[in-house]
N, C-alpha and C positions, 0 to 999 in steps of 0.2 A: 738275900739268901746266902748260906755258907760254902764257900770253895775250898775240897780236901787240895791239902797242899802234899800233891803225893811224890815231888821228886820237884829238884830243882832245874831252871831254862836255860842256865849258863853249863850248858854243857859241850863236847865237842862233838862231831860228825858221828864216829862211831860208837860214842855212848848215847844219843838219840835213837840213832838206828835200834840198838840193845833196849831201850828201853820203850820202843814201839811195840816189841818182838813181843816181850814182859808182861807190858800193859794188852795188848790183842788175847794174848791166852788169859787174863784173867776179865777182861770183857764178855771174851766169849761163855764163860762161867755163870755171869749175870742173869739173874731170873726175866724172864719174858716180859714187859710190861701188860697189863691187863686192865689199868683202871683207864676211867670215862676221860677223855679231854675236854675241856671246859677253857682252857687256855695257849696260846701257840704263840711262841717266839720266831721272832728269825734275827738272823744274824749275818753282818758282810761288813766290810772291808775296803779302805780305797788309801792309796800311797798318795807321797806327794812328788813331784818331778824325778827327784834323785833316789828319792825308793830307799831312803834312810828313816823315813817316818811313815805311822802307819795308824788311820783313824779306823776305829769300831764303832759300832753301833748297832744297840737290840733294840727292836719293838715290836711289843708284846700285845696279842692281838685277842679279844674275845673267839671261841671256837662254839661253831662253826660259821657263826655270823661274819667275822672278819671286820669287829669293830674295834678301835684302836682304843688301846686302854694305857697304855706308858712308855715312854723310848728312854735308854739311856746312849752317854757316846764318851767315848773315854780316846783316848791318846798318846802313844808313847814313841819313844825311839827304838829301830829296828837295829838287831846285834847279830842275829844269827844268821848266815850265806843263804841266796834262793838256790835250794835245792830241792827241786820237785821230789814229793814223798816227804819231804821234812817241813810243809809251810807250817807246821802247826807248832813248832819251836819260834817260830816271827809272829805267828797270828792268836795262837791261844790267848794267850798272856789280856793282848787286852779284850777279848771278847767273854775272858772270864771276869776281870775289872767289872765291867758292864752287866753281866747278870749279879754281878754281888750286890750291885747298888739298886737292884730292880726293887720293888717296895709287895710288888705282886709276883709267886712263885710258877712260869709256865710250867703243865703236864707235857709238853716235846718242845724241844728246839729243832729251826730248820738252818743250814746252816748253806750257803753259797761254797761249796767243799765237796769231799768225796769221805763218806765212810768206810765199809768197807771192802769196797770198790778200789783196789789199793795195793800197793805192791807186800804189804805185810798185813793186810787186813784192818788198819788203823792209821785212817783217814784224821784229817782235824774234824770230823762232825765225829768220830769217836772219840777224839782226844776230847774234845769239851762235854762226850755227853758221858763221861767215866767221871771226869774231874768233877763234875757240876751236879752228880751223879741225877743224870734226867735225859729221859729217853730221848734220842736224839737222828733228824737223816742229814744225809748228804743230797742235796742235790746241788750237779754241776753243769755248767756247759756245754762242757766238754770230758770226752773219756780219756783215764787216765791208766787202764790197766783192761783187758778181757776184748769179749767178742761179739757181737750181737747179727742178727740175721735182719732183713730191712723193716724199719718200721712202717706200720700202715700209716696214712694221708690223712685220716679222720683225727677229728681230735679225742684222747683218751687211746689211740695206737701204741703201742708195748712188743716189747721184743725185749727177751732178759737177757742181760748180760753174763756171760759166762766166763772165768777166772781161774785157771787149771782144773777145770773138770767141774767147779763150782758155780752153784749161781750166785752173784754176788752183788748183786742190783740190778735194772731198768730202764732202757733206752723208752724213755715215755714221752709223746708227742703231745702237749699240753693246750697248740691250737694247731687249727687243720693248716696245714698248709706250711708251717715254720719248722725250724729244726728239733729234732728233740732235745731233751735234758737228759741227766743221765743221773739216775736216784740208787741210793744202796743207802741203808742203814745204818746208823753209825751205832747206838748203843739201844740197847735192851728192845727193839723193834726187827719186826721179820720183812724180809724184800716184799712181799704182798703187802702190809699195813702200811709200809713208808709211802709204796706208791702209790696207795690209794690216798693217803692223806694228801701229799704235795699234789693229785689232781685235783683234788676238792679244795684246795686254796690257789688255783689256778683261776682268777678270775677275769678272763678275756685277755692274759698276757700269758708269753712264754715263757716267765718266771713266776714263781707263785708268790701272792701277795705281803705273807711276811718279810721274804727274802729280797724281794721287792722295794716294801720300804726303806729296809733297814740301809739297802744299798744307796735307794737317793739322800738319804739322813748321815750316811756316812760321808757323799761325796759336798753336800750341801755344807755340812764341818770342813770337809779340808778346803773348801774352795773361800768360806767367810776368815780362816787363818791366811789363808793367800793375797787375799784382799788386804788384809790386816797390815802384812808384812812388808806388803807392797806401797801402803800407807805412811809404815814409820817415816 
């Protein structure tokens, strides 16, 4: 699949920030998604000790069966400072690699990230779902921005997250009993549809299944380079 190459990654602190600013107003523009998904990505991320390199990894899942249809995993060196709010300057780059080489086109990607759930409304799950242009959530860990009131114990418990006065994703409880994730939508999807998708790929884990594999496939990579290196 083709990646709009809308702006260059070597940039500095405050021309990322400017051009998060840019890209979120012209996101928010974006037509609603509407069509069937038939197909689902996920997408994640793992460093290697010194946090100078950084492996990716998509795989791309039949929807809503959750059958595994192709993975890609790409890898490069990291240039840009960790600055929370700005991972998507370290992390885009290669998880767009990765869906370019995918042979089959996913209808969403899910991305181990924050949409726009975010202190400018443009999360890396909107950075890659503008560039990639394909609808796209966040779900995270952890919150990185807003407020939310306590979620219920059951599994499928929700409590939205609120972001100056906005709602801007979903403290979603995925199994009873563990912590929630925290979902906002990154590109051309609404806080309802993201979090119902990421629950319905939640399959008896508190990470949902795409985002899931892509993360054991990505640490699975860095650790056969480590072996590797360890080897010479």
């Amino acid at each position: 699949m083709r990646i709009r190459q809308v702006h260059p990654w070597d940039v500095s602190v405050e021309e990322a920030v400017d051009l998060q600013l840019r890209l979120a107003a012209r996101a928010q523009k974006a037509a609603p998604f509407r069509g069937r998904v038939r197909r689902v990505a996920g997408a994640d991320l793992a460093y290697d000790k010194r946090g100078d390199r950084i492996w990716a990894a998509v795989v791309l899942f039949s929807y809503p069966d959750l059958q595994r249809i192709e993975e890609v995993v790409d890898t490069c060196r990291v240039h840009f400072p960790y600055i929370p709010g700005l991972f998507s300057f370290r992390e885009a780059p290669p998880i767009l690699d990765c869906l370019e080489r995918l042979r089959s086109r996913p209808d969403v990607i899910m991305l181990d990230a924050h949409g726009i759930a975010h202190p400018r409304r443009f999360g890396l799950a909107s950075h890659v779902g503008l560039l990639a242009s394909l609808p796209s959530i966040g779900c995270a860990k952890s919150r990185l921005v807003g407020a939310h009131e306590t979620v219920p114990s059951a599994k499928g418990g929700q409590a939205p997250v609120y972001y100056n006065h906005s709602k801007v994703g979903t403290a979603l409880r995925t199994r009873a009993g563990v912590r929630p994730v925290y979902v906002s939508p990154g590109y051309r999807l609404s806080v309802g549809s993201a979090t119902a998708m990421v629950l319905a790929c939640a399959h008896g884990h508190r990470i949902p299944e795409p985002i899931r594999a892509a993360h054991d496939l990505a640490n699975r990579a860095r650790r056969l380079r480590s072996i590797q290196i360890a080897e010479m």
